[in-house]
C-alpha positions as CSV (number, residue, x, y, z in Angstrom):
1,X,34.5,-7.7,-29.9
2,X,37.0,-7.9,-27.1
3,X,34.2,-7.4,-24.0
4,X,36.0,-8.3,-21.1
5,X,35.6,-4.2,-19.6
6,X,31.9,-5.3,-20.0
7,X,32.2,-8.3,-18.4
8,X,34.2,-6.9,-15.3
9,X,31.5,-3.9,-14.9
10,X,28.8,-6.4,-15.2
11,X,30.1,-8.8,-13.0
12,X,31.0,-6.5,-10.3
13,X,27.0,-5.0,-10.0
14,X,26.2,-8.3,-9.8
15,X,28.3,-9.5,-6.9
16,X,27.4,-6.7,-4.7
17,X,23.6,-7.2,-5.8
18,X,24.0,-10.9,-4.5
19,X,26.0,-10.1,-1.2
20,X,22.9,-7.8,-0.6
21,X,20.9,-11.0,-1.2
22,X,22.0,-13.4,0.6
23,X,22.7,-11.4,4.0
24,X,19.3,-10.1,3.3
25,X,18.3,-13.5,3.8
26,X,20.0,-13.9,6.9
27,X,18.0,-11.4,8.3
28,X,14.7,-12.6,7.0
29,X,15.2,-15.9,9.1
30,X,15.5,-14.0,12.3
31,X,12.6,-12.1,11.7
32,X,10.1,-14.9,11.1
33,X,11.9,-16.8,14.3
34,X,12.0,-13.1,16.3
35,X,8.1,-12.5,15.5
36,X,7.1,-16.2,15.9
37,X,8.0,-15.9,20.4
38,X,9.3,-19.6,19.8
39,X,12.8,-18.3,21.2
40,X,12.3,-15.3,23.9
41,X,16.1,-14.8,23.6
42,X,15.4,-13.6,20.8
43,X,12.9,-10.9,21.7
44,X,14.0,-7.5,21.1
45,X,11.7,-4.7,19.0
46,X,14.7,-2.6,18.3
47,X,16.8,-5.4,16.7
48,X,13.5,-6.8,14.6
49,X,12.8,-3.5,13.1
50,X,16.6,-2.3,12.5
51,X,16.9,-5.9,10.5
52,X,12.9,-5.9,9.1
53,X,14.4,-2.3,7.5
54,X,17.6,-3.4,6.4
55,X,16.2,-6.9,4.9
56,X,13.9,-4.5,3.1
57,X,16.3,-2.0,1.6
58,X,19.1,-4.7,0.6
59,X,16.4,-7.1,-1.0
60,X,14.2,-3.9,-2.9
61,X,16.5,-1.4,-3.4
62,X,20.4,-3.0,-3.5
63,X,19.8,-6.2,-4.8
64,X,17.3,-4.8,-7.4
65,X,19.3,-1.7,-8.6
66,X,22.8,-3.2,-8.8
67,X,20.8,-6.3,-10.7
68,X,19.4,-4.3,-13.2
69,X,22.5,-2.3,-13.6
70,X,24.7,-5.0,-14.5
71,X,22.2,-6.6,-16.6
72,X,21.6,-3.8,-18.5
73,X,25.4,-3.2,-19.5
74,X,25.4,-7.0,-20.6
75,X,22.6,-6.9,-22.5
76,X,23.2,-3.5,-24.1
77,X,26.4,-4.5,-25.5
78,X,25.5,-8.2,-26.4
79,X,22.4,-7.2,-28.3
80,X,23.4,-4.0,-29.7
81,X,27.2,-5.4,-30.3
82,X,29.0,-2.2,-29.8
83,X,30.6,-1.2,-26.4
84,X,29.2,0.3,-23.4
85,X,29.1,3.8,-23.9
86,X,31.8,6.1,-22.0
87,X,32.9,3.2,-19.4
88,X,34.4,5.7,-16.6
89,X,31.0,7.3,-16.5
90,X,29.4,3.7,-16.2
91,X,32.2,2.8,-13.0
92,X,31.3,6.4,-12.0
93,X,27.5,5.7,-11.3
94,X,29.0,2.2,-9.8
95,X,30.7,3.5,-6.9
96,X,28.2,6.5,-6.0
97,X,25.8,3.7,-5.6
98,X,28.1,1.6,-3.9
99,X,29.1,4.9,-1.8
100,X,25.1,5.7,-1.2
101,X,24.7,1.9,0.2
102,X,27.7,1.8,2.4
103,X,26.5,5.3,3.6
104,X,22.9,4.3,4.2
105,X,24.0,0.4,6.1
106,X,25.3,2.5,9.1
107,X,22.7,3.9,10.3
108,X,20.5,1.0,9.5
109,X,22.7,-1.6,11.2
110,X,23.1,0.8,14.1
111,X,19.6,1.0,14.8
112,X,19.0,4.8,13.4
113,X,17.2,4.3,10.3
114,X,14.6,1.5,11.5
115,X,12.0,3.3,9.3
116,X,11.1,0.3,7.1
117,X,11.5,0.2,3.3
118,X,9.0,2.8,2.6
119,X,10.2,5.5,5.4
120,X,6.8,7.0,5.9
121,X,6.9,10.2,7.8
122,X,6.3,11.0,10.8
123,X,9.3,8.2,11.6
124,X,12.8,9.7,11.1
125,X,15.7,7.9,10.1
126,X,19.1,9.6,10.6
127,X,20.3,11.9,7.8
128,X,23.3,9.4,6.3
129,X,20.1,6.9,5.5
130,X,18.4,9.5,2.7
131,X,21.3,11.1,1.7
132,X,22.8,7.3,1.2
133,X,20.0,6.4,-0.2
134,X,20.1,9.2,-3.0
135,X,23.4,8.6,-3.7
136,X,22.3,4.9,-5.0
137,X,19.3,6.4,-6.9
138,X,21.7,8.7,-8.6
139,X,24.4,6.0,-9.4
140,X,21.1,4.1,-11.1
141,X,20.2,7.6,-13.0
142,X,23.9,6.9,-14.6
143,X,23.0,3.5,-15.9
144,X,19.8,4.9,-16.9
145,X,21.4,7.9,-19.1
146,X,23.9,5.0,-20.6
147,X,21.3,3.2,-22.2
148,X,19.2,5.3,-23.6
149,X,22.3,7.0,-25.3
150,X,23.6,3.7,-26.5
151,X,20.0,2.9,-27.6
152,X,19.7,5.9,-29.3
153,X,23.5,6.0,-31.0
154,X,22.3,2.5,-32.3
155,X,19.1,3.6,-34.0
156,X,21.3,6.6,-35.5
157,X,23.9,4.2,-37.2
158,X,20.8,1.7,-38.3
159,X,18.4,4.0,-39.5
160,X,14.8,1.7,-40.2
161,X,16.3,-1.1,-38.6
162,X,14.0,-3.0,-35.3
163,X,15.9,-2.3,-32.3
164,X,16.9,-5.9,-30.4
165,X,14.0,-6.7,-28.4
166,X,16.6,-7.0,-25.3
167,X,17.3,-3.4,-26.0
168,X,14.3,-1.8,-26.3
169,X,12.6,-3.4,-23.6
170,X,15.9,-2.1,-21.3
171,X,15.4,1.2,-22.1
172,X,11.6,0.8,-21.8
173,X,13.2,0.0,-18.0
174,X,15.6,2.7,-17.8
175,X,12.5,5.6,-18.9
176,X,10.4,3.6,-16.3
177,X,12.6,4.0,-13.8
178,X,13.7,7.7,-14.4
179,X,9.9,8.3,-14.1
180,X,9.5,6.2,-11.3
181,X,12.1,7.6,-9.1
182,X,11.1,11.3,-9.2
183,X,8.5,10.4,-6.5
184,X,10.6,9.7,-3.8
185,X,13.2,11.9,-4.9
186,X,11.1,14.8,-4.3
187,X,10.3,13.4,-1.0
188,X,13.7,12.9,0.1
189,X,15.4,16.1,-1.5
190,X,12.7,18.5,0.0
191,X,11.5,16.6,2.9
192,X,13.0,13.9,5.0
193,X,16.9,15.1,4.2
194,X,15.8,18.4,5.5
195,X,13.7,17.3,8.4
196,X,16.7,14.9,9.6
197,X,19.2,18.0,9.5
198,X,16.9,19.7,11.6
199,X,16.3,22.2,9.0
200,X,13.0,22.1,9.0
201,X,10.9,20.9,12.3
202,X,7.2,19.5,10.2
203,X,6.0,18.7,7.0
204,X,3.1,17.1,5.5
205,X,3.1,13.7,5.8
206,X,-0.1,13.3,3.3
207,X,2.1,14.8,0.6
208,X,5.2,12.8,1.6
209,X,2.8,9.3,1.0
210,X,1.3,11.2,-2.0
211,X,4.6,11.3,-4.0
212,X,5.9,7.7,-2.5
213,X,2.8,6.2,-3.6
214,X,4.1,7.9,-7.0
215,X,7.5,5.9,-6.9
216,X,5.9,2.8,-4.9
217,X,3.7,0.5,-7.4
218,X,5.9,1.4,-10.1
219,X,8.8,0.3,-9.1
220,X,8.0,-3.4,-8.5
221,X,7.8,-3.4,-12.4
222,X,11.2,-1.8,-12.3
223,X,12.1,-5.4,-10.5
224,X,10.6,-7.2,-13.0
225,X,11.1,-6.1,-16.2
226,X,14.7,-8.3,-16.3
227,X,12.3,-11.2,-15.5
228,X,10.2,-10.4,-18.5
229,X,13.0,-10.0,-21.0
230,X,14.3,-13.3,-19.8
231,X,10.9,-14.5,-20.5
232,X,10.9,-13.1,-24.0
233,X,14.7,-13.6,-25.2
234,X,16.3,-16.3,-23.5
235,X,13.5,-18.6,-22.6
236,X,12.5,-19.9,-26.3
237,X,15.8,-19.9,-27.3
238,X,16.3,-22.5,-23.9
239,X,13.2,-24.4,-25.0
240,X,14.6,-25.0,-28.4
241,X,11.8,-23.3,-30.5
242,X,11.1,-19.6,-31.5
243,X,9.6,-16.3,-29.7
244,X,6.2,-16.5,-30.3
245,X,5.7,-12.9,-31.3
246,X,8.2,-10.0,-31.3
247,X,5.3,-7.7,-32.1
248,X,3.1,-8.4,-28.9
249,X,6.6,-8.8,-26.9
250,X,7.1,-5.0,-27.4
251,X,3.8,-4.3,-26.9
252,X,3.5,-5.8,-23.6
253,X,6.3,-3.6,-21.9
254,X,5.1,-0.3,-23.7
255,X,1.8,-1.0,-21.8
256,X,3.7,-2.0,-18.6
257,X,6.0,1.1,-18.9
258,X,3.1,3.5,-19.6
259,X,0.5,2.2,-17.1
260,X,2.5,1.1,-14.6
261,X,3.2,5.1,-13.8
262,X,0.1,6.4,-13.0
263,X,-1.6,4.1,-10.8
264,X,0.3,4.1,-7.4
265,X,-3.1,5.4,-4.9
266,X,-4.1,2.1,-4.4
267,X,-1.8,2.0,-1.5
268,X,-3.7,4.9,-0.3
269,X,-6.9,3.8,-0.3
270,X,-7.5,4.2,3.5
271,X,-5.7,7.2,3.5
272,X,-7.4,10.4,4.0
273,X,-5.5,12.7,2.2
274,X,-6.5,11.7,-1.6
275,X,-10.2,12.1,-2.5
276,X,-12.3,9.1,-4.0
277,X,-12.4,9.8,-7.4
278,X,-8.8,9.7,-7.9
279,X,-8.2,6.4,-5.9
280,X,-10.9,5.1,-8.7
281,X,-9.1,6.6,-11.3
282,X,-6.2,4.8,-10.3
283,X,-7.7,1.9,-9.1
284,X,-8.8,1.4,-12.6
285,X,-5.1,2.1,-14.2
286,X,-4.0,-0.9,-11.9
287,X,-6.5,-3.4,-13.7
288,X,-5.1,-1.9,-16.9
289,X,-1.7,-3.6,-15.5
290,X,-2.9,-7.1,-15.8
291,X,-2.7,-6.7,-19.4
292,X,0.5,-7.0,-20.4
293,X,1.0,-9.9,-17.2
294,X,-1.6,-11.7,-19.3
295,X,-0.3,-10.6,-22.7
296,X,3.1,-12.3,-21.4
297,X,1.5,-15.2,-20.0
298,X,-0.3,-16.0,-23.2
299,X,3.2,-15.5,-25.2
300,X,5.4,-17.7,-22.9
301,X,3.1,-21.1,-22.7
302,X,2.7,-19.9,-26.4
303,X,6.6,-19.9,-27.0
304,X,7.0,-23.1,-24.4
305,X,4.5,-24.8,-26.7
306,X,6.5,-24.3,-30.0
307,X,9.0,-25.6,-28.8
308,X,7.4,-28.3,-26.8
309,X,6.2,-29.8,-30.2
310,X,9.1,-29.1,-32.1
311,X,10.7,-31.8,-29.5
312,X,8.0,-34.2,-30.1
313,X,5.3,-33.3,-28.0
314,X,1.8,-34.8,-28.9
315,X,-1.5,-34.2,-27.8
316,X,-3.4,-31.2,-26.2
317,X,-0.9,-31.3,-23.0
318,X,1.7,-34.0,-24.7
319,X,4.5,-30.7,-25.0
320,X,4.5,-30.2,-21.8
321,X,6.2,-33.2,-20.5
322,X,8.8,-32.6,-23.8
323,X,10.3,-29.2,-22.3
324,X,13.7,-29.2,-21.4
325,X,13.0,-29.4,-17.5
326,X,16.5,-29.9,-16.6
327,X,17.6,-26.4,-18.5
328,X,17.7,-23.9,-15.4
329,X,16.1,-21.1,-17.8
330,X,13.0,-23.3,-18.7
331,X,12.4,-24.8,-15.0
332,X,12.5,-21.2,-13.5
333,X,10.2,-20.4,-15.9
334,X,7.8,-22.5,-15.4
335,X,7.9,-22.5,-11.4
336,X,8.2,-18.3,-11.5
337,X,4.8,-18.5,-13.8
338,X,3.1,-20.8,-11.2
339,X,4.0,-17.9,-8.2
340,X,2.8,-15.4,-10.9
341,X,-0.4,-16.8,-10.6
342,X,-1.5,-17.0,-7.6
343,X,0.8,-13.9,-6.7
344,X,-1.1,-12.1,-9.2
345,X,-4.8,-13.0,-7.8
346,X,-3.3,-11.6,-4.7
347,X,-2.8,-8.2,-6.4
348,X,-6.4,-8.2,-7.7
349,X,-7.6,-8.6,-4.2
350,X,-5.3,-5.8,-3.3
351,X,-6.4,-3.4,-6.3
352,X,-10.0,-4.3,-5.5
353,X,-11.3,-1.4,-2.7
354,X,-13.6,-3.2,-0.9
355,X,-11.4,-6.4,-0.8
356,X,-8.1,-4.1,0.1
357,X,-10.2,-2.8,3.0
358,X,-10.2,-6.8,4.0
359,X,-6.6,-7.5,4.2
360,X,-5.3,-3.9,4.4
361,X,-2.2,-3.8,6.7
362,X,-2.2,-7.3,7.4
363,X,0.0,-10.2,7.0
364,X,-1.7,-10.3,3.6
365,X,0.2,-7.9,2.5
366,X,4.0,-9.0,3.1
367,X,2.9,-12.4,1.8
368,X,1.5,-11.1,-1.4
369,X,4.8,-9.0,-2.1
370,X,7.3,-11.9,-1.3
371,X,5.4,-14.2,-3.7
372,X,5.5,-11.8,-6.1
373,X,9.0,-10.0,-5.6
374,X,11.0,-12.6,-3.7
375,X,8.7,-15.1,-5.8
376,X,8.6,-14.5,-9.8
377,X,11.1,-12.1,-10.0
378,X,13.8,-13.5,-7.8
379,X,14.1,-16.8,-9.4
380,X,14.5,-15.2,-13.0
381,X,17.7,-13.6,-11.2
382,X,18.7,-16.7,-10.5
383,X,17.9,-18.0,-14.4
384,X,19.5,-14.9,-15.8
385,X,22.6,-15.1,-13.3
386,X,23.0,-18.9,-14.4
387,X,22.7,-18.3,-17.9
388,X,25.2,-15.7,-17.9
389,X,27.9,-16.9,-15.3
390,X,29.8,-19.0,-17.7
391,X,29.9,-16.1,-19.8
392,X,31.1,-13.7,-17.6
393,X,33.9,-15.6,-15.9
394,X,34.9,-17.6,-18.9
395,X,34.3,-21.3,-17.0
396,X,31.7,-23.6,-16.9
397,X,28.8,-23.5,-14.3
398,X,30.3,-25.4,-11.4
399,X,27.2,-27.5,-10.7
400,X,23.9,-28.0,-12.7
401,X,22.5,-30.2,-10.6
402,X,23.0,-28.2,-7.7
403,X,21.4,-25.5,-9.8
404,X,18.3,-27.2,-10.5
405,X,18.1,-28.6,-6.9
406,X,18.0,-25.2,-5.3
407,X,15.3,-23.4,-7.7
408,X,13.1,-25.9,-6.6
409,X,14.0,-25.6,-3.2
410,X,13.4,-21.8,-3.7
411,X,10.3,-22.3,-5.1
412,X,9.0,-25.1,-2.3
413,X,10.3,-23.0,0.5
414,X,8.4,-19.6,-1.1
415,X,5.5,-21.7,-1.1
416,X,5.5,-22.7,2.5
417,X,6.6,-19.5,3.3
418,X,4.1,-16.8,2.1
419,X,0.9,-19.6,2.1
420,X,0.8,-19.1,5.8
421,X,1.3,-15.2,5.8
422,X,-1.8,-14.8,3.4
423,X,-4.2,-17.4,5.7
424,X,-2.7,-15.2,8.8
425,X,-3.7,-11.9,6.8
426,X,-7.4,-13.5,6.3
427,X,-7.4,-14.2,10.3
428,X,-6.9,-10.3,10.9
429,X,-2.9,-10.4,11.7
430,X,-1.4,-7.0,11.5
431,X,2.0,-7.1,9.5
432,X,4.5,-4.8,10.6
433,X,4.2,-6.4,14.4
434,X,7.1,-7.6,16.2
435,X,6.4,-9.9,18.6
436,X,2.3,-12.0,19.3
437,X,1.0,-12.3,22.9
438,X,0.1,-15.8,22.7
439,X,-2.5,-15.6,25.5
440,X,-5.8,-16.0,23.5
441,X,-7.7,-18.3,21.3
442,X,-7.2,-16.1,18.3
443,X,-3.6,-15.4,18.9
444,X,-3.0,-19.3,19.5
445,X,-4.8,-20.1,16.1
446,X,-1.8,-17.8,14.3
447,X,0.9,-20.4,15.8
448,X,1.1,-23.4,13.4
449,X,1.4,-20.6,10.7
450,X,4.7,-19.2,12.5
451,X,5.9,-22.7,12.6
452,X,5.0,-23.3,9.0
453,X,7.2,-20.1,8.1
454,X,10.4,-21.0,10.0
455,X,10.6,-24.3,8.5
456,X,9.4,-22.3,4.9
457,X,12.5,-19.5,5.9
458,X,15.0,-22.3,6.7
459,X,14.5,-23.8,2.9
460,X,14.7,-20.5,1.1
461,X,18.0,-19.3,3.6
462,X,19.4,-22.8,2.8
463,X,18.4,-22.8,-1.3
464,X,20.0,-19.0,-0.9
465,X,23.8,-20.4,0.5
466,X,23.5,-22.9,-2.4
467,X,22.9,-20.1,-4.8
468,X,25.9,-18.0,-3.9
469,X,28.6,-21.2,-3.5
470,X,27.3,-22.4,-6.9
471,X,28.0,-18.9,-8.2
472,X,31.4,-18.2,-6.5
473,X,32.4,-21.9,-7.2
474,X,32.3,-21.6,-10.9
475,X,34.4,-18.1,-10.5
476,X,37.2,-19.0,-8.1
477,X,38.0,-22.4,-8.7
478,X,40.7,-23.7,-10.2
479,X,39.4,-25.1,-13.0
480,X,41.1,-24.9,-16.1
481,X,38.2,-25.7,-18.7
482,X,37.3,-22.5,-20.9
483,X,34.0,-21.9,-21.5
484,X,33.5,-20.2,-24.7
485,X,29.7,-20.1,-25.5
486,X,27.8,-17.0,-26.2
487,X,24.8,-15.1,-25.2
488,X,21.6,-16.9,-27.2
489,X,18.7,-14.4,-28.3
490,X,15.4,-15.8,-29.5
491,X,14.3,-15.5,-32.9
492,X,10.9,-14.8,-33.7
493,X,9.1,-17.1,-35.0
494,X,8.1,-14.6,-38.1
495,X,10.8,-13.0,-38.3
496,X,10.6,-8.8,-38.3
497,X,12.3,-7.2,-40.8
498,X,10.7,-3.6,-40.1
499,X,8.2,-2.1,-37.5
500,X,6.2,1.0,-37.1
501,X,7.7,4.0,-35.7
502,X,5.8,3.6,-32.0
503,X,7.0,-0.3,-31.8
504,X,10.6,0.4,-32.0
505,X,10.7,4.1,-30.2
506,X,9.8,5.4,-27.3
507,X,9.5,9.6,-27.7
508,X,5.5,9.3,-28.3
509,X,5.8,7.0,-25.2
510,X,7.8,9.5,-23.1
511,X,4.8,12.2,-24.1
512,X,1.8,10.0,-23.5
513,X,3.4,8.9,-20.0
514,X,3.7,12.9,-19.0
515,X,0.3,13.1,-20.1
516,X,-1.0,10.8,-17.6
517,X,1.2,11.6,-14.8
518,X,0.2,15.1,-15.4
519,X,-3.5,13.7,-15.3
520,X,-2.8,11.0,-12.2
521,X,-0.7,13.1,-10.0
522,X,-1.0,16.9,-11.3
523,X,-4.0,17.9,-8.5
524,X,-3.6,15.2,-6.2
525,X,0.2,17.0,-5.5
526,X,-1.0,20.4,-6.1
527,X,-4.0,20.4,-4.0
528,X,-1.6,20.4,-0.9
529,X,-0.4,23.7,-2.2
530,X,-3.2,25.5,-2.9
531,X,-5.5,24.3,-0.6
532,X,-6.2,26.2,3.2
533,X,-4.5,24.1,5.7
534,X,-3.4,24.4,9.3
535,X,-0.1,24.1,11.6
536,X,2.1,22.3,9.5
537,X,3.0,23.7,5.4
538,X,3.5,21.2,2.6
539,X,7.5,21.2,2.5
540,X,7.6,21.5,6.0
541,X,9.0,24.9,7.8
């Protein structure tokens, strides 16, 4: 199959995903320098919040989307072998995204939309911001129409047949995310567009954090589902040896995908506006989560050990040392585990009320997401974008070495980075600060953690620059060497000739996810309506 349509759509989300990355971590430098007082020139609250909200909309919304996107068409027609389904459409939903970030980087870089990533009412950004940021959601609700038709076109012309693990757990990712994104949609469509025209003067900002919180948990499994899959498809294959299970692979995003929905009031826990009982009945959805995150866990060493022993590994712990540590797909592997880890003890202390009260809008907090976000899934972008490169532009990776050197650089620089911003969480630092009085014994004891997370930001900004020459070195050189490989999915290591109906579908899935968002978020939304309240109405008027 002649792909190279696929190739040039896939290769074009990517770049501006990256571009969004790396001046994304630009930005993140001169926060932690802005916010540590070491440079007073640097002092300016306007500037730190116009670039905390950028940083926070390139890294969680552009780099993710555009990501996904690109990965998604690659995959799709690599594991499906068929074409992407109706291309101009595909470049359609490209460029109204691209359109929506343009739009929304004005008034971010001028200072009007400093409103953070989450743009919790009462603060207003300026209109081009939300109507920006729709556009990009909208583009993303194109990819997400794509694959499911190409998903289901596929089961159609292979009637009985298991759908490619890639595949299904993509589309698993594209019905997350159409779920996902109705929270904020409504949010932004009925409120904060129409409250930045001026066509409305209030709303409700209990409801407007009601329906983000619908959109807010979610979405960070949005982010990393692509890790996962890389996890499941590419990783075994890498280790030379076989998927553990296919069966429990599928089964691990179907929980993900269903009980990652209904679960997002655990950001709200000191809020006012949602009662107990549902913050426990959510609260309880979000231990449900660590499932599937164990589930994986157990099938990745699982996989790593298969093929740890097929390469001569002895002994209880002898296959470890066996593993292919110089492959960029098993090293990120193993280092995006070991963030996992202790990223994910971090959410448990999170999810856990009384401990949430602890750390709730502290440092804690922005330390927990990078390790997880900027942690985990970030450096299976990195894996996936290696793996594919060659692929995509036809040439050899310019530099393995350098690509080994800067995921551990990534990884050491995380590490430093976000250890300090949990320990400055424990000591009762608020996040979302931009500048520390250093004038009191409590205050002082914050500053070898500052320092610790300017050296930490240096590494990752420096491992960053590496990434991005590495990638546009193998693209625009002038090498003349083809490469000619192809994209590698694990087999299982039983392999599955047939599955039942709810392991290779997603319809009952669809209906049992309404179900529980009707459940989760049915009252908690309607109560706003129905309920007496005074001066402002729900919408706004």
């Amino acid at each position: 199959m002649n792909d190279a349509e696929e190739r040039k759509l896939a290769l074009s989300h990517l770049w501006v995903a990256f571009i969004a990355f790396i001046v994304a971590c630009f930005m993140g430098e001169y926060q932690v320098l802005e916010r540590s007082g070491f440079i007073p020139a640097l002092n300016s609250p306007s500037a730190y919040f116009a670039s905390v909200s950028t940083h926070g909309v390139l890294m969680a919304y552009v780099l993710t989307t555009f990501f996904i996107m690109g990965f998604g068409y690659y995959i799709a027609t690599t594991s499906l072998k068929q074409p992407v389904w109706n291309k101009p459409l595909a470049w359609g939903g490209f460029w109204l995204a691209l359109i929506g970030v343009v739009m929304a980087a004005i008034p971010l870089l001028t200072g009007k939309a400093s409103v953070l990533y989450t743009f919790y009412p009462p603060v207003v950004a300026h209109a081009a911001f939300y109507i920006g940021a729709t556009l990009l959601v909208v583009g993303s609700w194109v990819w997400c129409v794509i694959m499911l038709v190409m998903f289901v076109q596929w089961k159609k012309a292979n009637t009985g047949q298991p759908v490619p693990l890639a595949m299904f757990a993509t589309t698993m990712n594209a019905l997350l995310w159409l779920w996902t994104s109705a929270g904020v949609a409504l949010e932004v469509l009925f409120q904060l567009i129409p409250l930045s025209l001026g066509w409305i003067d209030t709303l409700d900002p209990g409801l407007s954090r009601t329906l983000f919180a619908w959109t807010l948990h979610p979405i960070v499994y949005f982010w990393l589902i692509p890790a996962y899959i890389a996890f499941y498809v590419f990783v075994p294959k890498q280790a030379g040896g076989f998927l553990f299970s296919d069966e429990m692979a599928r089964l691990a995003f179907i929980v993900l995908a269903v009980f990652a929905l209904p679960i997002g009031f655990h950001h709200l826990y000191m809020d006012p506006e949602q009662a107990k009982g549902w913050k426990l009945l959510h609260g309880i959805g979000t231990f449900v989560v660590t499932l599937p995150t164990l589930v994986t866990g157990f099938t990745v060493i699982a996989s790593l050990e298969i093929a740890g022993r097929l390469r001569g590994g002895k002994g209880l712990f002898g296959w470890i040392g066996s593993l292919p540590w110089t492959n960029t797909m098993v090293l990120s592997v193993i280092l995006s585990l070991l963030m996992l880890i202790f990223g994910g003890f971090g959410g448990v202390v999170n999810a856990s009320y009384a401990m949430n009260g602890m750390i709730h809008n502290t440092a804690w907090v922005p330390g927990h997401f990078h390790l997880i976000f900027a942690g985990t899934t970030v450096i299976m972008y990195f894996a996936i974008a290696y793996y594919l490169w060659p692929m995509l532009v036809k040439k050899p990776l310019f530099s393995s070495s350098m690509a080994l050197l800067q995921l551990w650089t990534w990884f050491i620089g995380m590490s430093i980075l976000t250890t300090p911003w949990h320990v400055l969480g424990l000591l009762g630092q608020p996040r979302r600060i931009s500048t520390v009085v250093y004038n009191s014994l409590l205050t002082l004891a914050w500053k070898p953690y500052e320092f610790m997370m300017i050296f930490g930001g240096l590494i990752l900004l420096g491992s960053a620059c590496l990434f991005i020459y590495n990638l546009a070195k193998t693209q625009f050189n002038a090498s003349t060497e083809v490469f000619d490989g192809e994209i590698e999915f694990a087999e299982p290591i039983h392999a599955v000739t047939s599955l039942p109906e709810w392991l290779n579908d997603f319809k009952i899935w669809n209906k049992v996810i309404a179900v529980l968002m009707a459940i989760s978020f049915g009252y908690p939304i309607l109560q706003f309506f129905i309920m007496d309240t005074y001066e402002s109405s729900s919408w706004g008027f």
